[in-house]
VOGU-3710 file (C-alpha; in Angstrom, 3 decimals, decimal comma):
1> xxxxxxxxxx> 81,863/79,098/79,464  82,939/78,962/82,955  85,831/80,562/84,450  87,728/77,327/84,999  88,230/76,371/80,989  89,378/79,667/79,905  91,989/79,509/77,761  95,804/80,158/78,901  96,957/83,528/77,360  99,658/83,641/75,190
11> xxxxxxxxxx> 102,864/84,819/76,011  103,449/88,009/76,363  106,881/89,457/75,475  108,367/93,046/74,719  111,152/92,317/71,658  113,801/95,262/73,808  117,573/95,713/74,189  120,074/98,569/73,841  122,896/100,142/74,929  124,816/97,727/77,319
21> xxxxxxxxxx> 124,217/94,449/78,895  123,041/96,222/82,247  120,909/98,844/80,959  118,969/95,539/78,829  118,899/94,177/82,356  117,520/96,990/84,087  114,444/97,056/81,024  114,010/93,273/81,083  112,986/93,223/84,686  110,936/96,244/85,015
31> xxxxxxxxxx> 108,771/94,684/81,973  108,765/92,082/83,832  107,398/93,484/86,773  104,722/95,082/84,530  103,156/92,357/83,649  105,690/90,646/80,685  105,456/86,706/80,849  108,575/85,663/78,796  111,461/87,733/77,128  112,070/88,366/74,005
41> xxxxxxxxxx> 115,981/89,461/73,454  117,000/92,328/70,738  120,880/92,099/69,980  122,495/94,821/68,358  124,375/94,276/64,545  127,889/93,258/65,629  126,854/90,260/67,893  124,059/89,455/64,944  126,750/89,412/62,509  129,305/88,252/64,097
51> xxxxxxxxxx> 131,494/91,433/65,283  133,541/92,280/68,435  132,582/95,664/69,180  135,838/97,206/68,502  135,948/95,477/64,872  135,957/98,587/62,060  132,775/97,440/60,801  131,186/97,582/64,157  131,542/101,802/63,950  128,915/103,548/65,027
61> xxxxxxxxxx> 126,488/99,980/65,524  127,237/99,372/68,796  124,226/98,805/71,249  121,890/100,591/68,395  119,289/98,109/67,739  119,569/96,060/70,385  121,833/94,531/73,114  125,960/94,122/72,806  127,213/90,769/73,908  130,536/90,497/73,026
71> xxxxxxxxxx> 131,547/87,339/75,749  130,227/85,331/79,096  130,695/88,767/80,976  128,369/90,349/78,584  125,477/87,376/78,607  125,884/87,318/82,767  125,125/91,160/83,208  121,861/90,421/80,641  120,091/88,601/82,727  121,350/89,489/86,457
81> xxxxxxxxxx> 119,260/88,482/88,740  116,521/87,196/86,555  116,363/83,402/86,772  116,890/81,612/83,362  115,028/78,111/84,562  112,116/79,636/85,219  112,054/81,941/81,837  110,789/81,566/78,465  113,561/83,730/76,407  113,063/84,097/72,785
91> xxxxxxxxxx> 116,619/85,390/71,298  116,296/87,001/67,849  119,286/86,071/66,651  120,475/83,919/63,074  124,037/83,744/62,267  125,630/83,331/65,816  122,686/81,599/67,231  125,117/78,718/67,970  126,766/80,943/69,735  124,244/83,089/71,674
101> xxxxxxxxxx> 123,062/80,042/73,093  125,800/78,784/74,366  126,537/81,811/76,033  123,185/81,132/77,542  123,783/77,733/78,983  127,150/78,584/80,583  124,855/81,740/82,148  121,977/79,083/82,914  124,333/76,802/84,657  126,861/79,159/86,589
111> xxxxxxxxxx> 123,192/80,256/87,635  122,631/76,697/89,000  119,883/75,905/86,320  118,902/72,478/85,322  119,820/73,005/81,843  117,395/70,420/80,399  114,613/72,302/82,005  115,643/75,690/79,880  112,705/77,046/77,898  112,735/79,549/75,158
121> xxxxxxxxxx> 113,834/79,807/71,455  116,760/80,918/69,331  115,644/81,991/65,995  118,328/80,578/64,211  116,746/80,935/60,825  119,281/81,591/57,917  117,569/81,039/54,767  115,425/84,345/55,274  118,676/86,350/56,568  119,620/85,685/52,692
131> xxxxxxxxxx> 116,451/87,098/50,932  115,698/89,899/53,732  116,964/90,812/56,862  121,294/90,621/55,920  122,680/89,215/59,198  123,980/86,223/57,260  127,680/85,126/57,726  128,791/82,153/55,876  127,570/80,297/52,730  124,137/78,499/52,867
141> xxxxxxxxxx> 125,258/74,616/52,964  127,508/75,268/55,895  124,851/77,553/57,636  121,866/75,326/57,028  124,109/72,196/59,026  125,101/74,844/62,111  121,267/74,854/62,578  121,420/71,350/62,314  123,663/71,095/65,055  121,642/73,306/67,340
151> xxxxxxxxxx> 118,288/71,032/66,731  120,110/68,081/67,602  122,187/69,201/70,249  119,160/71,270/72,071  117,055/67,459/71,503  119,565/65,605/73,789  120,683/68,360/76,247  117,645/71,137/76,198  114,962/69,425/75,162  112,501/71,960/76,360
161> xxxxxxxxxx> 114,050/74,358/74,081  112,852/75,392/69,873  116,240/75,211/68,317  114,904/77,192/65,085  112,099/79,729/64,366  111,042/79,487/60,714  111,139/83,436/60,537  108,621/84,498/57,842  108,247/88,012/59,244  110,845/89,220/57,796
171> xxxxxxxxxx> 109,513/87,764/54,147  106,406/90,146/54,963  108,655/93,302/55,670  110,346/92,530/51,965  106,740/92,526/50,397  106,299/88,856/50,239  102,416/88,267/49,075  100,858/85,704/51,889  101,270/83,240/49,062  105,208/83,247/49,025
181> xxxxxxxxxx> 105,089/83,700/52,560  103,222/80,698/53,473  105,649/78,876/50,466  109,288/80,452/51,527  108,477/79,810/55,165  107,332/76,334/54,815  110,345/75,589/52,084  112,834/76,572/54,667  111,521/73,960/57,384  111,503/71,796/55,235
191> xxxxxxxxxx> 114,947/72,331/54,118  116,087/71,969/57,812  114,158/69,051/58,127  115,773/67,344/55,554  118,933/68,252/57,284  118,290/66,535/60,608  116,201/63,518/59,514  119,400/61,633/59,075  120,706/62,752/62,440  118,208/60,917/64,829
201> xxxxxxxxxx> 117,131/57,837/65,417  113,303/57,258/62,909  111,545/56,559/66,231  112,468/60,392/67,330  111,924/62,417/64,546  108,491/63,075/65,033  109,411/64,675/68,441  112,287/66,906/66,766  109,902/67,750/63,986  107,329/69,132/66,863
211> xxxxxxxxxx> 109,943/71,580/68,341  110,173/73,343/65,397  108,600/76,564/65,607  107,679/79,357/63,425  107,661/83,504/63,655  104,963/85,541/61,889  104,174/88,961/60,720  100,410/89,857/60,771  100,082/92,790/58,784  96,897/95,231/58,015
221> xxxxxxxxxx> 94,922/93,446/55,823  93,673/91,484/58,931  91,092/89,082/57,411  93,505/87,782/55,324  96,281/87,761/57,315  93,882/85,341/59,762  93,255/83,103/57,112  97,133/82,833/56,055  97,295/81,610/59,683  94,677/79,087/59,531
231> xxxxxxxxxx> 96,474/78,194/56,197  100,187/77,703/58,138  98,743/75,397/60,398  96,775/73,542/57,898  99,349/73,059/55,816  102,230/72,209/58,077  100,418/69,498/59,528  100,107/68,155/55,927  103,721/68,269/55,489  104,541/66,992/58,760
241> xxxxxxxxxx> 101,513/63,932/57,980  102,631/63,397/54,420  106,179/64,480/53,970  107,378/63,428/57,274  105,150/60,736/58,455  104,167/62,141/61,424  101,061/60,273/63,277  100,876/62,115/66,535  99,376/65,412/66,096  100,531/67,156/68,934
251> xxxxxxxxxx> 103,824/67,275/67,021  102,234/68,265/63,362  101,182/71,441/65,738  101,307/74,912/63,988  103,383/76,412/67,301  104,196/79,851/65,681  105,445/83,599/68,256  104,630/86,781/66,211  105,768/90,641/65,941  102,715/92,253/63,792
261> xxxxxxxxxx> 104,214/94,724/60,854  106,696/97,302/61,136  106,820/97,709/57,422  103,264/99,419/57,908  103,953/101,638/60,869  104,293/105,779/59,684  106,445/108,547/60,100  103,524/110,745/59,332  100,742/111,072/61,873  102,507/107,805/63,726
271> xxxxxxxxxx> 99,460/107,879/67,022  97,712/106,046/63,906  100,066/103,443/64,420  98,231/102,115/67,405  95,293/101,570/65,766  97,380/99,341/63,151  98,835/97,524/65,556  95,745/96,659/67,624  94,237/95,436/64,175  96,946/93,771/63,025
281> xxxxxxxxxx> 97,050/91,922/66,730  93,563/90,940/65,912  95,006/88,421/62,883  96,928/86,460/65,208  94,596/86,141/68,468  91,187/85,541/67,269  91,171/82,822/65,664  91,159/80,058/68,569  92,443/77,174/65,537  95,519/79,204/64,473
291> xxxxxxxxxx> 96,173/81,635/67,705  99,739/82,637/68,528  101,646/81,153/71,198  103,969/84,389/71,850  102,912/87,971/70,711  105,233/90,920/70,651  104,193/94,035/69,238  106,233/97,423/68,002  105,576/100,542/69,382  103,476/103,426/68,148
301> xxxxxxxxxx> 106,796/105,707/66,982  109,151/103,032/65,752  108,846/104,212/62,315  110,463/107,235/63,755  113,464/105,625/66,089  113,985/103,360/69,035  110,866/103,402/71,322  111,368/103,934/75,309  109,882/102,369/77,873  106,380/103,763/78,133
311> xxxxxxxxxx> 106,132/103,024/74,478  106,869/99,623/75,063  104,718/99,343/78,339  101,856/101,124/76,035  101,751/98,099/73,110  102,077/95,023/76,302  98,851/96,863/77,608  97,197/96,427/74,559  98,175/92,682/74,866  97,010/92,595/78,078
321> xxxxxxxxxx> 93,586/93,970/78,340  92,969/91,809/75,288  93,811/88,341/76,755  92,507/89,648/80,411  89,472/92,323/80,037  87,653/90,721/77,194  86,285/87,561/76,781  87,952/86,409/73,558  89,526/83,523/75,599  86,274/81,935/76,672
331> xxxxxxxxxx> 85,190/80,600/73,469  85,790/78,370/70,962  86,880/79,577/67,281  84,768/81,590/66,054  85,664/80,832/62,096  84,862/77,399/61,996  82,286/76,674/59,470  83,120/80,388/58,246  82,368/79,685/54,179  84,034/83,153/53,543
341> xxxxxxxxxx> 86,802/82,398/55,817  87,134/78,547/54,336  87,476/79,724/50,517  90,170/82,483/51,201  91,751/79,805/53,452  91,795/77,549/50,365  92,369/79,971/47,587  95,991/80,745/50,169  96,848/77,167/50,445  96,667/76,384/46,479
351> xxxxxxxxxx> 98,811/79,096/45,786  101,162/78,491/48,443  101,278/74,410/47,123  102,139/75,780/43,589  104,699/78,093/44,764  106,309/75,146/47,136  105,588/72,607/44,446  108,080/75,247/42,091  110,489/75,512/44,562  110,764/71,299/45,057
361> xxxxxxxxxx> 111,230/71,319/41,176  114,416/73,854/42,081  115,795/71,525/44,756  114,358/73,017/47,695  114,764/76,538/49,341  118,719/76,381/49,442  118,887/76,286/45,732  116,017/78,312/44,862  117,419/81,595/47,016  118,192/83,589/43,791
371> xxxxxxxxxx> 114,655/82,935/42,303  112,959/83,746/45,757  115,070/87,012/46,363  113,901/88,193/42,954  110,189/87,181/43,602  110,457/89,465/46,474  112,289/92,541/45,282  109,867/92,439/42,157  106,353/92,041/44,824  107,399/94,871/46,666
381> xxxxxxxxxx> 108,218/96,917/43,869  104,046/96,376/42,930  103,351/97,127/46,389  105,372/100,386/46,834  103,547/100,891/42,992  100,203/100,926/44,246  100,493/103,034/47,096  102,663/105,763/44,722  99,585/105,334/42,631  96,529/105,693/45,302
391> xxxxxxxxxx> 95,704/102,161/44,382  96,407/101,286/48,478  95,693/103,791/50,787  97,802/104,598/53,393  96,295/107,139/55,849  98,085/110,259/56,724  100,564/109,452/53,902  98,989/109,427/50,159  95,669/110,356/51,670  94,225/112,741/54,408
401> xxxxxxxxxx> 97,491/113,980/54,797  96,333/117,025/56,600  96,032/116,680/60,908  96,853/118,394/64,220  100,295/117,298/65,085  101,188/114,963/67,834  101,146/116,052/71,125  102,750/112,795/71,995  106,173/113,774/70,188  107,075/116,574/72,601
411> xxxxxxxxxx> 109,941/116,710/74,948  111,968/114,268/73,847  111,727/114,168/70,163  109,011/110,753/70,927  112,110/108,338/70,968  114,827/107,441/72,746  118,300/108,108/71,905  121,141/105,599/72,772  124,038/107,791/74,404  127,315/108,276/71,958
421> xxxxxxxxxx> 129,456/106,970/74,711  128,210/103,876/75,130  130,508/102,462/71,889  133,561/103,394/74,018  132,258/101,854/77,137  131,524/98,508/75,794  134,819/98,798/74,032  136,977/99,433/76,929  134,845/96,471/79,176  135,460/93,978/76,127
431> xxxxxxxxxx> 139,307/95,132/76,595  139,289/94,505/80,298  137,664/91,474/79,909  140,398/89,817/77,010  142,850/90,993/79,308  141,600/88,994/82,580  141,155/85,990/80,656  143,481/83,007/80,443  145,532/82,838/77,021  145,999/79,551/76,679
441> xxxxxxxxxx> 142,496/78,468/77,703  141,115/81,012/75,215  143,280/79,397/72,176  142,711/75,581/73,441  139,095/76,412/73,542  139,313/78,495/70,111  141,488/75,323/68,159  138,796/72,800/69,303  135,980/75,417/67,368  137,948/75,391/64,412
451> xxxxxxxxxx> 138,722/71,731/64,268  135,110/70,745/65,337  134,037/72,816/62,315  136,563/71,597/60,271  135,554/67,936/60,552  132,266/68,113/60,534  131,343/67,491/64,002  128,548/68,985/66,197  129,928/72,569/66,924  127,631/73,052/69,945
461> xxxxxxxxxx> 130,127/70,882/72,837  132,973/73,199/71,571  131,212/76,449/71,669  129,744/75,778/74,770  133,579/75,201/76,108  134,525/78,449/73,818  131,806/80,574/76,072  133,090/79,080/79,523  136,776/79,719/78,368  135,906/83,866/77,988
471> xxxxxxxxxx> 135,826/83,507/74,075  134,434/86,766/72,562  131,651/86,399/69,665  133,999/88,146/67,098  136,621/85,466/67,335  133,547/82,266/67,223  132,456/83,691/64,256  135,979/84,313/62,787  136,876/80,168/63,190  133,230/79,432/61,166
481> xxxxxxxxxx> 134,478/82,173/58,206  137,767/80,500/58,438  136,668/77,151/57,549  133,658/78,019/55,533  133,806/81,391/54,239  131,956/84,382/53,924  128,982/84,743/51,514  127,307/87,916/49,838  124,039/86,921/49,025  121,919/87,927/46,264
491> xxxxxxxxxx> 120,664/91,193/45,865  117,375/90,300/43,751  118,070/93,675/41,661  118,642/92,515/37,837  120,590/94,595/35,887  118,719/94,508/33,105  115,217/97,085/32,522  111,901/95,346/33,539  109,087/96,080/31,332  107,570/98,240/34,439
501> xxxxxxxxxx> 108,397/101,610/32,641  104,264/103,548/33,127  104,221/107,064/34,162  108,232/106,978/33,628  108,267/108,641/30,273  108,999/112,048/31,709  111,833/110,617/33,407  113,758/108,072/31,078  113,716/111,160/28,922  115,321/114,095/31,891
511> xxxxxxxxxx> 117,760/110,798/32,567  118,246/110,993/28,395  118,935/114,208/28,564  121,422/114,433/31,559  123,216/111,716/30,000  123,668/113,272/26,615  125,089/116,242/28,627  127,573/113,789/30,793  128,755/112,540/27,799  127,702/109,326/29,186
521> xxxxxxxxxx> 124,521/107,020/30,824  123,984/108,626/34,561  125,697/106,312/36,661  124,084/106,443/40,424  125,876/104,114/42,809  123,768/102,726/45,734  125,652/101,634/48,744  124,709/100,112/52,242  127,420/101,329/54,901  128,004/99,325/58,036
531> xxxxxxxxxx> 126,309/96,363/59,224  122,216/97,262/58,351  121,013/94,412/56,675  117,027/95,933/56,015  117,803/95,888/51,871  114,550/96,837/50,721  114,392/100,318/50,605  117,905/100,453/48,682  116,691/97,814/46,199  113,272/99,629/45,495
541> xxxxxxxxxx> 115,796/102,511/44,651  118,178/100,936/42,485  114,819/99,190/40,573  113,322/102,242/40,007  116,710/104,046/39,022  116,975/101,341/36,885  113,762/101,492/35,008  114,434/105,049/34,855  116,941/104,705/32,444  120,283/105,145/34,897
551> xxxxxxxxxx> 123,276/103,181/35,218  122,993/101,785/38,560  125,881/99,856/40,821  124,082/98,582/44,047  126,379/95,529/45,398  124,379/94,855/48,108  124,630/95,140/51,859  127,661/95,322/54,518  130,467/97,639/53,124  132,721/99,818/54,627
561> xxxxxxxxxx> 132,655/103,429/53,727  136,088/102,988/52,002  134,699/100,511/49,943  131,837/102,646/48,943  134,193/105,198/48,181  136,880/102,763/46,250  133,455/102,471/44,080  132,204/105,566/43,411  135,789/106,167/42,111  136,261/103,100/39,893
571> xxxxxxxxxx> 132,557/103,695/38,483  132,978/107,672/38,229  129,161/107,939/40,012  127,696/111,176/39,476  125,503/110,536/42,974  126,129/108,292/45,375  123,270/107,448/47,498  123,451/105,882/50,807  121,145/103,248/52,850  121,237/103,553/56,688
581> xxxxxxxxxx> 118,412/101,815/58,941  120,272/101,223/62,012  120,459/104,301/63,429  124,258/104,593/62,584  123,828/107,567/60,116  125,916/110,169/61,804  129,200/108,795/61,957  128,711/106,533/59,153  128,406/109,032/56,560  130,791/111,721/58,447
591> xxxxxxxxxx> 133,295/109,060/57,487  132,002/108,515/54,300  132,080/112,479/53,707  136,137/112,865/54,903  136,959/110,157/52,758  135,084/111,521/49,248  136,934/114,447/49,848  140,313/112,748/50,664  139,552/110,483/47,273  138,915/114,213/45,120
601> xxxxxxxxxx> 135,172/113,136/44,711  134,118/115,915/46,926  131,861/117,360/43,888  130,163/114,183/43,648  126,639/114,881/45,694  125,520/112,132/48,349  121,803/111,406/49,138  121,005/109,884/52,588  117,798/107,711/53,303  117,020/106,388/56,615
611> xxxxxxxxxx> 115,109/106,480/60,005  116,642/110,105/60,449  115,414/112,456/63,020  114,697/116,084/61,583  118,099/117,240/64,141  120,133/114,845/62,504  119,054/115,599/58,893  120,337/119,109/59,764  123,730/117,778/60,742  124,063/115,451/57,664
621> xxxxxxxxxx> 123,260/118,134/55,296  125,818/120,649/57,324  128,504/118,099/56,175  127,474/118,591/53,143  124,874/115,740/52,273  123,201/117,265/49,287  119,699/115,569/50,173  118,441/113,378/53,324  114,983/111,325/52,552  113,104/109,468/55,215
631> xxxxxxxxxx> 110,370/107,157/55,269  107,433/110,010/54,610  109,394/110,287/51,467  107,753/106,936/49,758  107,172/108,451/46,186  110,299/107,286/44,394  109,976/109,446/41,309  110,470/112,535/43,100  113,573/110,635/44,376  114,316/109,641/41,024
641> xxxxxxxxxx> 113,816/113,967/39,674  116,043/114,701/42,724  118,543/112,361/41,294  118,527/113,907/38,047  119,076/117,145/38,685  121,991/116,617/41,514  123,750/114,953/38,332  122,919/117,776/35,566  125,773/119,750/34,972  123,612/123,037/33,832
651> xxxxx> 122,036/122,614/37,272  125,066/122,234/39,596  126,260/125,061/37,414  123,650/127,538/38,291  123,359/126,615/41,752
//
């Protein structure tokens, strides 16, 4: 094939921000500059969820896991000097995406941009904040029409622009099967659908249907992770042909980005995680039918904490002597006609039409979020099973465990560490900047939000106005829980025992016996400080706990450490064990720690789990954490002995 009709490459994006606005800036353009073709925006937890950075449950989250943008100020030192018309910005963000955006047009135009030539994608994607990744705010019938309002306000005034990103990664990362993945994913754009076919005009639906887009994980098992792509695209152009009567098939097109799987990525011997990621990569480039559009991949030590720069630069590289050195882009697909590759296709897409067929019978994916968050927490459960069990092997971890260590983790630690300070800095620029503002503009701009959300209307023209007035993101969000509430979704953990008690014995009878001795069942209380909504590792806890025999109290994600503690008191926990995936550990539990004691739980022990660097597990257990478990630590039951013995009286005694 000749050099002229070789195909574009996809685009290639970094997912990167932290610390401040400026520091994001600085990163954004030297990846640029390296070779990145579009950018693909990281926000930290308070602007995900919703939080000024001086709000008490923004403590210790501030410019973590991604980028703070608390206002206009904020969004204008993001992208300084990098020109937004002539950008493709994907912005993972959910909750506030109404928001975030409009803090990107009034940047776009004070920039002199032709707004309707913008091009990029918010994620926008609620439904899966509820079953996996937390950074929900309000109920789901007033969320699912705020992404309704972004799809048909982006269709008249950025029509360039995907106003939602079906987000099935995160399904993946919860231990979804490709089944439910294909199913969840394609419920919830259909559920959106739904939503805006009333909203336009029959004769331009099709063309709002064909800016939807999707976001994929691709995880190891990379044959069949192709073939759930080739499934996706079959099967949303059925839906779009059949459901939605779409004739033109450029807009039944499968347009889908993808981040391949952090779920997968080790703390043990983690320079293996670059050959996962290459393979996984693999899944989602080459087949020609169901190829990516937009490809960002992790880093080889993010199982470990936030990557730096030349672990960023190191994954584009991949990307880019794939699409550039080889010749993968000069040929056609080379599955066609693949009988292999046609019958796992098929065997996905029947099990994905049963699965969506259930989920109709439910009324769609906003009334079948219980069942689906209990499908999930019950597949990963099997998965974590089998690789307790051997059944999956996971190099370096549950076999050939033995191997030189890294000489990439020296110096440093192999991560980067976002500077302490930087909380106070953003907090005293968010000051300055309510200060400089114009009162009455601010609460004009702020009673048009609330009425506009109140009656029903669009919310997009008034947050738009909201961002030019200097409106911070803590008081948007506040008007939308105002008028519609907050929500606490379902944590998929049933209170009940599952029949899933092999290899327990030994334990249901040590949690028999410690109970007998407490005079009571063993009650361990599970709780999720601050604003990390990654669930699954505190579920697959409270499950097992569960099944173990123990009384467990997991509520779920997003509390304050008082509230933890106002639990542990009411329930009289014997251990307390604590969830923390942000990075936020260290002040997190230090609070958590002053206030047991202050409540006269001080004798109660606390567990930590987490992405916790070996330094900071030392400082945790100086203030007096009794254990600290990371991600190397995947076999439960020893979590579960641990558990046991922290809460046997005889024990504590003869410690």
């Amino acid at each position: 094939m000749s050099e002229q009709t070789k195909d574009r490459p996809w685009l290639i994006r970094t997912y990167a921000g932290h610390s401040t606005a400026a520091a994001s800036n600085a990163l954004y353009r030297s990846n640029l500059a390296k070779g990145q073709t579009g950018l693909s925006v990281a926000f930290d937890l308070p602007t995900q969820t919703g939080y000024d950075s001086d709000h008490v449950l923004s403590r210790g989250e501030v410019g973590k896991v991604g980028v703070p943008v608390s206002h206009l100020g904020d969004m204008r030192a993001l992208f300084d000097q990098i020109p937004l018309e002539q950008m493709n910005t994907s912005m993972t963000i959910n909750a506030t995406a109404p928001w975030l955006l409009s803090l990107y047009i009034a940047v776009a135009e004070e920039q002199g941009a032709d707004v309707s030539k913008l091009q990029g994608t918010v994620q926008n994607d609620l439904i899966k904040e509820y079953l996996s990744r937390g950074t929900y705010i309000c109920p789901p019938a007033p969320s699912l029409k705020m992404i309704a309002d972004v799809a048909e306000y982006c269709y008249t005034n950025v029509p360039k622009w995907n106003p939602m990103n079906v987000c099935s990664y995160h399904l993946q990362e919860a231990g979804a099967t490709p089944e439910q993945e294909l199913a969840f994913a394609l419920a919830t754009a259909t559920a959106v659908l739904d939503q805006l076919r009333p909203r336009v005009d029959e004769k331009d639906f099709p063309a709002l249907v064909g800016r939807i887009s999707f976001f994929v994980n691709a995880g190891i098992r990379f044959v069949t992770e192709m073939c759930k792509m080739r499934a996706f695209v079959d099967l949303w152009d059925e839906i779009c042909a059949e459901r939605y009567g779409v004739e033109d098939s450029k807009y039944r097109r499968f347009r889908y980005g993808v981040q391949v799987n952090s779920l997968g990525l080790t703390e043990q011997q983690p320079e293996n995680n670059v050959y996962r990621i290459l393979i996984e990569m693999l899944a989602v480039t080459l087949s020609k039918k169901a190829r990516a559009r937009a490809v960002q991949l992790p880093a080889w030590n993010e199982a470990l904490g936030l990557p730096r720069p030349w672990d960023q630069q190191w994954s584009m590289r991949m990307q880019q002597i794939l699409a550039y050195e080889t010749d993968l882009l000069e040929f056609d697909d080379l599955f066609d006609g693949n009988p292999t590759v046609d019958a796992k296709v098929e065997e996905l897409k029947a099990g994905a039409r049963a699965e969506l067929a259930l989920l109709d019978d439910m009324g769609g994916a906003i009334s079948a979020i219980d069942y689906m968050k209990g499908r999930l927490v019950e597949s990963n459960s099997e998965r974590l099973g089998r690789i307790e069990a051997g059944e999956t092997v996971v190099v370096g971890v549950n076999k050939w465990q033995q191997g030189e260590p890294s000489p990439l983790m020296t110096g440093d630690g192999g991560i980067m560490v976002v500077d302490p300070a930087v909380e106070a800095e953003q907090i005293d620029r968010l000051n300055a900047w309510r200060a400089d503002r114009d009162e009455a503009t601010v609460n004009a701009a702020l009673a048009d939000l609330r009425a506009a959300a109140a009656e029903g209307r669009n919310v997009m023209p008034a947050s738009v106005a909201a961002a030019k007035a200097g409106v911070t993101t803590g008081e948007w969000a506040a008007q939308m829980r105002a008028v519609h509430g907050e929500y606490r979704g379902p944590t998929g953990v049933g209170k009940g025992q599952s029949n899933k008690t092999e290899g327990l014995d030994d334990l249901r009878a040590a949690v028999d016996a410690v109970s007998d001795k407490l005079g009571r069942r063993l009650k361990f209380l599970v709780g999720k400080p601050g604003l990390d909504g990654h669930s699954n590792g505190a579920e697959q806890i409270a499950v097992r706990a569960r099944d173990c025999g123990m009384d467990i109290a997991y509520e779920g994600i997003r509390l304050t450490p008082s509230e933890i503690v106002a639990a542990a008191r009411k329930d009289e926990a014997h251990v307390v064990g604590l969830s923390i995936l942000s990075g936020s550990h260290i002040p997190l539990v230090e609070d958590l720690m002053n206030q047991m004691r202050e409540a006269g739980l001080g004798n109660v022990p606390v567990i930590v789990g987490g992405i916790i660097p070996d330094d900071d597990a030392a400082r945790l257990k100086a203030m007096g954490v009794a254990r600290v478990y990371t991600p190397k630590d995947f076999e439960l039951n020893m979590i579960m002995q641990d558990i046991v013995t922290l809460a046997d009286p005889a024990a504590v005694a003869a410690e």
